[in-house]
C-alpha positions as CSV (number, residue, x, y, z in Angstrom):
1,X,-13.9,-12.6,-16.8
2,X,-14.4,-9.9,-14.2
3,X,-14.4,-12.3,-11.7
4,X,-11.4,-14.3,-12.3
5,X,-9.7,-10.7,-12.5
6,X,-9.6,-9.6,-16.0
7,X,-10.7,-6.7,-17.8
8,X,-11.5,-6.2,-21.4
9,X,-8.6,-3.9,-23.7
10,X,-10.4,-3.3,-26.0
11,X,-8.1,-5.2,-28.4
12,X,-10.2,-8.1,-30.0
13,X,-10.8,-10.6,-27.1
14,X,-7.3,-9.8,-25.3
15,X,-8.1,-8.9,-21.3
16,X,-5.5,-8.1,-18.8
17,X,-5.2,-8.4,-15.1
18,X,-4.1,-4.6,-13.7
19,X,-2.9,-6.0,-10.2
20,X,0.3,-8.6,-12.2
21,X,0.0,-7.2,-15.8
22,X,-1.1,-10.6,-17.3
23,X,-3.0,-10.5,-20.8
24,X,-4.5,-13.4,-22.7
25,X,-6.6,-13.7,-25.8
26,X,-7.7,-16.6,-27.7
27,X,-10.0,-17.3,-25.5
28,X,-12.8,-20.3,-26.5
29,X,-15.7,-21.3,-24.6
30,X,-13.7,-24.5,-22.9
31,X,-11.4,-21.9,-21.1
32,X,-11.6,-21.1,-17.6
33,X,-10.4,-17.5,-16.9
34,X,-9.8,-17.9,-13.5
35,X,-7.8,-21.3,-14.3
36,X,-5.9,-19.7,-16.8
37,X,-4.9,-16.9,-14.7
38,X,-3.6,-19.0,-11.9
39,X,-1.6,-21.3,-13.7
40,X,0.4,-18.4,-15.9
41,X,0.6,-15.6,-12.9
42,X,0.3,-17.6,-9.5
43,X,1.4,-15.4,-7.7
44,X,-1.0,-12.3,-9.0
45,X,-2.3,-10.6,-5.5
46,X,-5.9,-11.2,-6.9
47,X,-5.1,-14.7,-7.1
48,X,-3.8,-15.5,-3.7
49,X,-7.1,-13.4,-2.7
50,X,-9.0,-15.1,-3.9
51,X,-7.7,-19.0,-3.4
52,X,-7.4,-17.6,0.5
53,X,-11.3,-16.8,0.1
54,X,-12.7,-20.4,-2.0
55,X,-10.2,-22.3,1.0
56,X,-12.7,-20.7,3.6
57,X,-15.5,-22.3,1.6
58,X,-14.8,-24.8,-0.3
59,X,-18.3,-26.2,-1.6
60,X,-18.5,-23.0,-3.4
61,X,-16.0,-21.7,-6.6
62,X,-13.6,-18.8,-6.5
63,X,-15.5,-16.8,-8.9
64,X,-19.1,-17.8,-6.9
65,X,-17.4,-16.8,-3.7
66,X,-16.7,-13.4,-5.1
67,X,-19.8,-12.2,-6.1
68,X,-22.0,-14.1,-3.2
69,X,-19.7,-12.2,-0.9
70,X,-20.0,-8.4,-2.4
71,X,-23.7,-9.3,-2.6
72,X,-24.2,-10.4,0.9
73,X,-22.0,-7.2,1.8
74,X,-24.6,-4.9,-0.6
75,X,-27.2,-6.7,1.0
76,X,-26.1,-5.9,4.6
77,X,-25.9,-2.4,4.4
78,X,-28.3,0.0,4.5
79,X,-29.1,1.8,1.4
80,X,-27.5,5.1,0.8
81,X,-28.4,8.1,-1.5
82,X,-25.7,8.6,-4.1
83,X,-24.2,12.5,-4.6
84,X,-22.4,13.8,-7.6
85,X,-19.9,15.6,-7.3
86,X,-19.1,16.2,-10.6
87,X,-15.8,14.3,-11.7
88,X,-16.1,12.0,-14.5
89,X,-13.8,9.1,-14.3
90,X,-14.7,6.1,-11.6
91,X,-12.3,5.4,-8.7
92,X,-10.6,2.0,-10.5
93,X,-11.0,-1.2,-8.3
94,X,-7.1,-2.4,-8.6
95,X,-7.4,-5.2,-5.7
96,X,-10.2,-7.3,-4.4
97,X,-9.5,-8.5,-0.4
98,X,-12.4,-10.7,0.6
99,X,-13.4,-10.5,4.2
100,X,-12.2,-13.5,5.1
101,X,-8.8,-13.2,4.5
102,X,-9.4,-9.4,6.5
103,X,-9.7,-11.9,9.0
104,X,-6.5,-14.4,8.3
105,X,-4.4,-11.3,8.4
106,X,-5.7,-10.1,11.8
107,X,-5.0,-14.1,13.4
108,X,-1.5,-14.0,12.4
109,X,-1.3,-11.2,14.9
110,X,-2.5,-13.3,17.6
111,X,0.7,-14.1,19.2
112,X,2.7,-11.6,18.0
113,X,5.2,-9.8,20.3
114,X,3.8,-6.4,20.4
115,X,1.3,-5.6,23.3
116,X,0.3,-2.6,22.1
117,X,-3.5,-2.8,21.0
118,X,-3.2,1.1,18.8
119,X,-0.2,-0.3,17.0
120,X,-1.2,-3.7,16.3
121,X,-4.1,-2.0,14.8
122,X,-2.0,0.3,12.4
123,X,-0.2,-2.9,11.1
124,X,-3.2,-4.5,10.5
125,X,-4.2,-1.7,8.4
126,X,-1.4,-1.3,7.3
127,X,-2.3,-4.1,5.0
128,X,1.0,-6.7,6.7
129,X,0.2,-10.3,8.0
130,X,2.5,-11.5,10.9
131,X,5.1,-14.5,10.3
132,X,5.4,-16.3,13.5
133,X,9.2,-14.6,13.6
134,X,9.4,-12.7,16.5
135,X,7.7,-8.7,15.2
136,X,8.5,-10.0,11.6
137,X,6.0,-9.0,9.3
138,X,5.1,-9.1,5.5
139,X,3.0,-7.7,2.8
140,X,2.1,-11.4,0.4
141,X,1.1,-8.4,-2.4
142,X,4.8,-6.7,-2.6
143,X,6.3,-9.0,-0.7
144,X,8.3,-6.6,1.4
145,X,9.6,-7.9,5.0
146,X,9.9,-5.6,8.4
147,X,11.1,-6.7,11.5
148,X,12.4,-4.9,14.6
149,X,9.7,-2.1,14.7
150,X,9.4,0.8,17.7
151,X,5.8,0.8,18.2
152,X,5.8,4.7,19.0
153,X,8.3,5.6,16.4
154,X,7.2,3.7,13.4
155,X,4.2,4.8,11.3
156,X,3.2,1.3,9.6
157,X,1.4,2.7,6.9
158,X,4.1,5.2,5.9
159,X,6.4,2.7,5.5
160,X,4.7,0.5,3.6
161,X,3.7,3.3,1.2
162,X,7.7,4.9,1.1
163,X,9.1,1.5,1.0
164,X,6.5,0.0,-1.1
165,X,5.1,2.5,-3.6
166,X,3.4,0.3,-6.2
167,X,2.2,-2.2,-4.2
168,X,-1.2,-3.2,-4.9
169,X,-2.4,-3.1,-1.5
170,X,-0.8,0.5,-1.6
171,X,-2.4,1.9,-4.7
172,X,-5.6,0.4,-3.7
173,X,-6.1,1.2,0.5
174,X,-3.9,3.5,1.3
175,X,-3.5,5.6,-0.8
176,X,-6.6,7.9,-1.9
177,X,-8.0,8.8,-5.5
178,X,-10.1,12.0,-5.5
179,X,-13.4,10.4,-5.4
180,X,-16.3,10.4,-7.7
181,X,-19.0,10.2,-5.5
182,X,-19.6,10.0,-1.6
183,X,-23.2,8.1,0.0
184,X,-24.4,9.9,2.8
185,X,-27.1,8.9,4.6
186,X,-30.1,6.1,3.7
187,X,-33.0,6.3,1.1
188,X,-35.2,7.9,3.3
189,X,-33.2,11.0,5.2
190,X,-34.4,14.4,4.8
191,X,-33.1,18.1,5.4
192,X,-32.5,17.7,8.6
193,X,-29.9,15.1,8.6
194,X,-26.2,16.5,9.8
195,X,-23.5,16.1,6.8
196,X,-21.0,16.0,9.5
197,X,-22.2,13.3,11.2
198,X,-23.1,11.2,8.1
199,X,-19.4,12.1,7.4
200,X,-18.2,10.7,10.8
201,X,-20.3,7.6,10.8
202,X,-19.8,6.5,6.9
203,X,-16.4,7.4,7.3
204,X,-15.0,5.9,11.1
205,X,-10.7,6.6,10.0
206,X,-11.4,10.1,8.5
207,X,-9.4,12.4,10.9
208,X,-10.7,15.8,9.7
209,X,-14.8,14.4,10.7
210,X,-13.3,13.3,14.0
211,X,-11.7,16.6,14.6
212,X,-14.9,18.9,14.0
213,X,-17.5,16.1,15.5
214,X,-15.4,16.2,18.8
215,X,-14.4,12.7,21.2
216,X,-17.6,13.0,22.6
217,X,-20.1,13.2,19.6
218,X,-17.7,10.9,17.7
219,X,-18.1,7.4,19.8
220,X,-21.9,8.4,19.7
221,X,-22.1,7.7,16.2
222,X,-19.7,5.2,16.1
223,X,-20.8,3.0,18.7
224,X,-23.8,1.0,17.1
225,X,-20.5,-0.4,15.0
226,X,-18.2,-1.0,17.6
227,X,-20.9,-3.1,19.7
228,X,-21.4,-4.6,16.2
229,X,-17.5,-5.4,16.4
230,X,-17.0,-6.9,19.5
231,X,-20.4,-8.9,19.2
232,X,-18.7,-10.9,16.6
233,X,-15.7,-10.6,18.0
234,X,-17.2,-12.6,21.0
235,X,-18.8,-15.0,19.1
236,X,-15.1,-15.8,17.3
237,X,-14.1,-15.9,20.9
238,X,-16.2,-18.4,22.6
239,X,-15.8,-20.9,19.9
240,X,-18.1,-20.2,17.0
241,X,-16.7,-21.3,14.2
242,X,-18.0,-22.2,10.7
243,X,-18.6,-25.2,8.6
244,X,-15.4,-25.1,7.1
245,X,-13.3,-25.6,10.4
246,X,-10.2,-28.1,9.4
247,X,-10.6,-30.3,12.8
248,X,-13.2,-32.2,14.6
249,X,-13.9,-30.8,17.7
250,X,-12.6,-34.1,19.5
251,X,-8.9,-33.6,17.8
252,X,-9.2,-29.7,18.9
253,X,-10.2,-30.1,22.4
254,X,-7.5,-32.6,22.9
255,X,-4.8,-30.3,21.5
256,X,-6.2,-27.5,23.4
257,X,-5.9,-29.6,27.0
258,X,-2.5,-30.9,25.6
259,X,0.9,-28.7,26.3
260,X,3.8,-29.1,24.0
261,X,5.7,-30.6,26.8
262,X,9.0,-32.0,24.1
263,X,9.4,-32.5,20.5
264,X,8.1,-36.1,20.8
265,X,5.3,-34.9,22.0
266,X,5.1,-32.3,18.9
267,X,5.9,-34.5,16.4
268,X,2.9,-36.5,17.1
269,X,0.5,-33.7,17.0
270,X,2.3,-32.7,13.5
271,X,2.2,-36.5,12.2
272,X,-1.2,-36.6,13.2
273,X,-2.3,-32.8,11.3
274,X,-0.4,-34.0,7.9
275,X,-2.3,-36.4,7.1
276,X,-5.8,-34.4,7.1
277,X,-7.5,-33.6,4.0
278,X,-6.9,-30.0,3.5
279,X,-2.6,-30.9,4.5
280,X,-2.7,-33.4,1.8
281,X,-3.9,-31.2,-1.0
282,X,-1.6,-28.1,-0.4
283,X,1.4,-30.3,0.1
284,X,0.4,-32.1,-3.8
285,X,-0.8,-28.7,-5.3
286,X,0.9,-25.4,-3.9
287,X,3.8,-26.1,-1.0
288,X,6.6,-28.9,-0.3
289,X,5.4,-31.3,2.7
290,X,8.1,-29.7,4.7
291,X,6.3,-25.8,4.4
292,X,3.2,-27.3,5.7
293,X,5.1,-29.2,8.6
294,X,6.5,-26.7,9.7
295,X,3.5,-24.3,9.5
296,X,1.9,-26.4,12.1
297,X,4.9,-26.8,13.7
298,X,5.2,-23.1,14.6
299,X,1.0,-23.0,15.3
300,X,1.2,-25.5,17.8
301,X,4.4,-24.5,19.7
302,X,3.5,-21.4,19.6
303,X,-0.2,-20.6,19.7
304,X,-0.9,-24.3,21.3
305,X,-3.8,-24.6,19.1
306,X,-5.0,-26.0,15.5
307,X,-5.6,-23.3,12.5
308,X,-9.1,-22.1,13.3
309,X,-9.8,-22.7,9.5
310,X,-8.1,-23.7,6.4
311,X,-7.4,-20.7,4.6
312,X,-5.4,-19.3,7.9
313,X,-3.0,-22.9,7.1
314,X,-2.6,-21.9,3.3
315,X,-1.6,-18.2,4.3
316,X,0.9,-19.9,7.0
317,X,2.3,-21.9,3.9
318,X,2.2,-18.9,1.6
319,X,4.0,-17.0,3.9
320,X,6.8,-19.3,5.2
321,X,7.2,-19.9,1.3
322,X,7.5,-16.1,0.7
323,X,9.7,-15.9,3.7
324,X,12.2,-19.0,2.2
325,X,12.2,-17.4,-1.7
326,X,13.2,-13.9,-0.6
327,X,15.1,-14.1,2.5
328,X,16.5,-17.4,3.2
329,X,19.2,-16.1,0.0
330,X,19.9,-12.4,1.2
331,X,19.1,-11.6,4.9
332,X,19.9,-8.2,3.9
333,X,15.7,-8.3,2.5
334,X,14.8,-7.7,6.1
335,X,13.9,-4.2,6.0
336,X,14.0,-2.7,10.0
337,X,11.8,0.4,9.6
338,X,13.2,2.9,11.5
339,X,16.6,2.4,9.8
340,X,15.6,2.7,6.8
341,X,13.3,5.2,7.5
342,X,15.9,7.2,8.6
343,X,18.1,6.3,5.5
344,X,15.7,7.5,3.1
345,X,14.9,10.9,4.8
346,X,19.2,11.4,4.9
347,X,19.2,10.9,1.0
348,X,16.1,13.2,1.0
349,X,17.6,15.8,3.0
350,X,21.1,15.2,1.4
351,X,19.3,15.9,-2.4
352,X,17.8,19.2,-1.1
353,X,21.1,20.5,0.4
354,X,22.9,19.3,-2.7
355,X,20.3,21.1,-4.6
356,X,20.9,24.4,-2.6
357,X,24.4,23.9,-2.9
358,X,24.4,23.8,-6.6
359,X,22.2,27.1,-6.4
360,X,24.5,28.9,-4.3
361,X,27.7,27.7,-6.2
362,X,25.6,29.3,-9.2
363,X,24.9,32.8,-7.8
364,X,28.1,32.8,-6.4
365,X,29.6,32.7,-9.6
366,X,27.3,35.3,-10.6
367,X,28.1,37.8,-8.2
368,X,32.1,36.9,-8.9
369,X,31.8,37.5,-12.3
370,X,29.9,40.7,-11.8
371,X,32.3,41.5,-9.1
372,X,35.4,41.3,-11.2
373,X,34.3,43.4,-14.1
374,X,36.4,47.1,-14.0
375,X,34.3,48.9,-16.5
376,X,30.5,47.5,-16.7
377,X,28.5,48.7,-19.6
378,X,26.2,51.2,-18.4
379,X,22.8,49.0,-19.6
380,X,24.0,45.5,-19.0
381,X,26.4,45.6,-15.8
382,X,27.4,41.9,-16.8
383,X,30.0,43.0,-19.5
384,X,32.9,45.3,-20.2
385,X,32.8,48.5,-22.0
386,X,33.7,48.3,-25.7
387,X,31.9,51.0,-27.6
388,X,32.6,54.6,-28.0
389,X,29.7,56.8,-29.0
390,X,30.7,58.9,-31.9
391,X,29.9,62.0,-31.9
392,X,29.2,62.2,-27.8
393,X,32.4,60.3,-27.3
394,X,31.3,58.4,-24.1
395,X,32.0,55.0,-24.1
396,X,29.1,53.6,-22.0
397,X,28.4,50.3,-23.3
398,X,29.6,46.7,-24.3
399,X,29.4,45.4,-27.4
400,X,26.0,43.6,-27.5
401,X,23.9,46.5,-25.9
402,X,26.3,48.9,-28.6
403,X,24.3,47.2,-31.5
404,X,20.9,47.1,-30.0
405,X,21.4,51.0,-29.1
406,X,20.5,53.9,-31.1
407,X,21.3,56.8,-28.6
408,X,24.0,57.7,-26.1
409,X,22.7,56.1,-22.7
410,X,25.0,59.1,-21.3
411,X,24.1,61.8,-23.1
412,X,21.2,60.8,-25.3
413,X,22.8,62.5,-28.4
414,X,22.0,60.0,-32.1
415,X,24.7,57.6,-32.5
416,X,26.6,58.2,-36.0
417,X,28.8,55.6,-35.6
418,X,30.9,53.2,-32.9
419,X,34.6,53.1,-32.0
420,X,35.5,49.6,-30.1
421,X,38.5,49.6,-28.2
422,X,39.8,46.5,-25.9
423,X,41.5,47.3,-23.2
């Protein structure tokens, strides 16, 4: 159940999905969970996680590929000793990404319009995959749509969190519970081991680390991992690919020496793509024949290469299909950042002088009704004499303060008795 995205209510045998809200019960042992909660949610975040991740594989089930991946990432990684620090709930898993589909999102970037390698990376983080539409981008969790950005204006991540606050992707990356526990260092450090720099190097986007550590200090720590990176980076680069590549390497080579000199030309390399295997089955199960079409349409006019594996084609096909449901109808869903950006901050700023205005408006009328009084009582200052003391005979206070009196505020002489007069 955990793997096909459920978790138990504690109502009988109902569990529910916290990333689309979907509960089901009744369950018998002939149920699939993760079959059941594709069919009535498709479009759950977990979901297209985790078809994106079986496509990469597909000898191997959804709910296998899951848990082979978070062991083979447990696995990987050194051990670490565990710290308490003394909070009592657990940070709540809201969305599972698998790595691979880390790595669709980063090839939709690679012929996106932006050069700039700092803000390609913030997009990236920012949890968007790029649509083959000039800078368009889009989040498949929220589905919100950005286009025209200024890469040294435009904070990806802040707009995706202002824009898009309960966004799974959000909730569950960029935004930050208070933590239960940190790991810092292996099983077998000691004393002498430097929480800073167990900070820095468990920790590579925490700005506060990188601050005390210093530039210098920093990249020390950090580069085993970045050699790590671009070792596998290389290897993506000169051709490695895995067993679940969608073309033979005769079909690729021969694209790859092939330019799109005409549409003739174009249309045979598309004619030739539909009829593979993994074309076939999305086009009868998940997308018209004319999504996929023009998925590989766009890769091969553009990129002048085949999808380097087949979940990158179904994320092509889920987002052109994204793209047709919520803009093709109102082009008015194309959010440009810094616009928007800017909108939002006018209301903001338009609320808080609204909100001073309606303070001011409020002493203001204060001080005019203070202002206007021509006798004050002596005790209040916000009303008008009324009261004479008897015997003293000052008349000091209003009406209200007269009753809650017992003395002259004058003269401090016992009050027998009160005269009112209204002038």
């Amino acid at each position: 159940m955990s793997a096909a995205g459920f978790q138990y209510i504690g109502n009988y045998d109902t569990a529910r999905c916290n990333d689309c809200g979907l509960e089901a019960s009744s369950w018998t042992l002939d149920m699939n969970p993760f079959t059941i909660h594709s069919q009535r949610s498709p479009d759950c975040p977990f979901v297209c996680s985790a078809r994106a991740s079986s496509l990469s594989n597909p000898s191997i089930s959804t709910a296998s590929t899951i848990n082979t991946s978070a062991l083979e990432e447990s696995e990987n990684q050194p051990k670490r000793r565990k710290i308490d620090t003394g909070a009592s709930k657990p940070i709540p898993c809201t969305l599972l990404e698998a790595h691979s589909l880390q790595e669709v999102r980063r090839r939709t970037f690679s012929h996106w319009s932006h050069s700039i390698a700092s803000f390609l990376h913030s997009i990236i983080e920012a949890g968007f995959f790029g649509c083959n539409v000039d800078d368009r981008i889009i989040c498949i969790y929220c589905n919100l749509i950005c286009q025209q950005w200024i890469p040294r204006a435009d904070d990806p991540c802040e707009v995706h969190k202002t824009l898009s606050p309960n966004c799974p992707y959000v909730k569950s990356k960029l935004t930050r519970p208070a933590i239960s526990s940190i790991n810092v260092g292996d099983e077998n450090c000691g004393s002498n081991d430097n929480p800073l720099i167990e900070h820095a190097r468990w920790f590579p986007q925490c700005t506060y680390a990188r601050q005390l550590c210093g530039e210098e200090l920093y990249h020390q720590v950090q580069e085993p991992r970045l050699a790590q990176y671009e070792s596998a980076k290389g290897n993506e680069t000169n051709g490695t690919i895995g067993p679940s590549a969608i073309l033979n390497n005769n079909l690729v080579a021969h694209t790859q020496q092939s330019l799109m000199t005409d549409e003739r030309t174009l249309a045979i390399f598309v004619a030739a793509r539909l009829d593979l295997p993994i074309s076939r089955r999305l086009s009868d199960q998940n997308f018209n024949l004319s999504i996929v079409k023009q998925c590989w349409e766009d890769q091969l006019r553009l990129k002048h290469d085949d999808f380097l594996f087949e979940c990158d084609l179904y994320m092509a096909c889920l987002i052109r299909q994204k793209q047709i449901e919520h803009i093709d109808i109102k082009k008015e869903n194309i959010v440009v950042p810094s616009i928007k950006m800017k909108q939002i901050r006018e209301e903001i700023a338009g609320m808080h002088e609204q909100t001073v205005a309606i303070r001011n408006r409020a002493q203001t009328t204060d001080d005019r009704k203070q202002s206007t009084l021509s006798n004050p009582c002596v005790l209040c200052l916000t009303e008008e004499k009324r009261f004479v003391c008897i015997p003293c005979g000052h008349m000091a206070m209003c009406v209200a303060c007269g009753h809650s009196s017992s003395s002259c505020p004058i003269c401090e002489t016992e009050i027998e008795a009160f005269v009112r007069i209204d002038i």
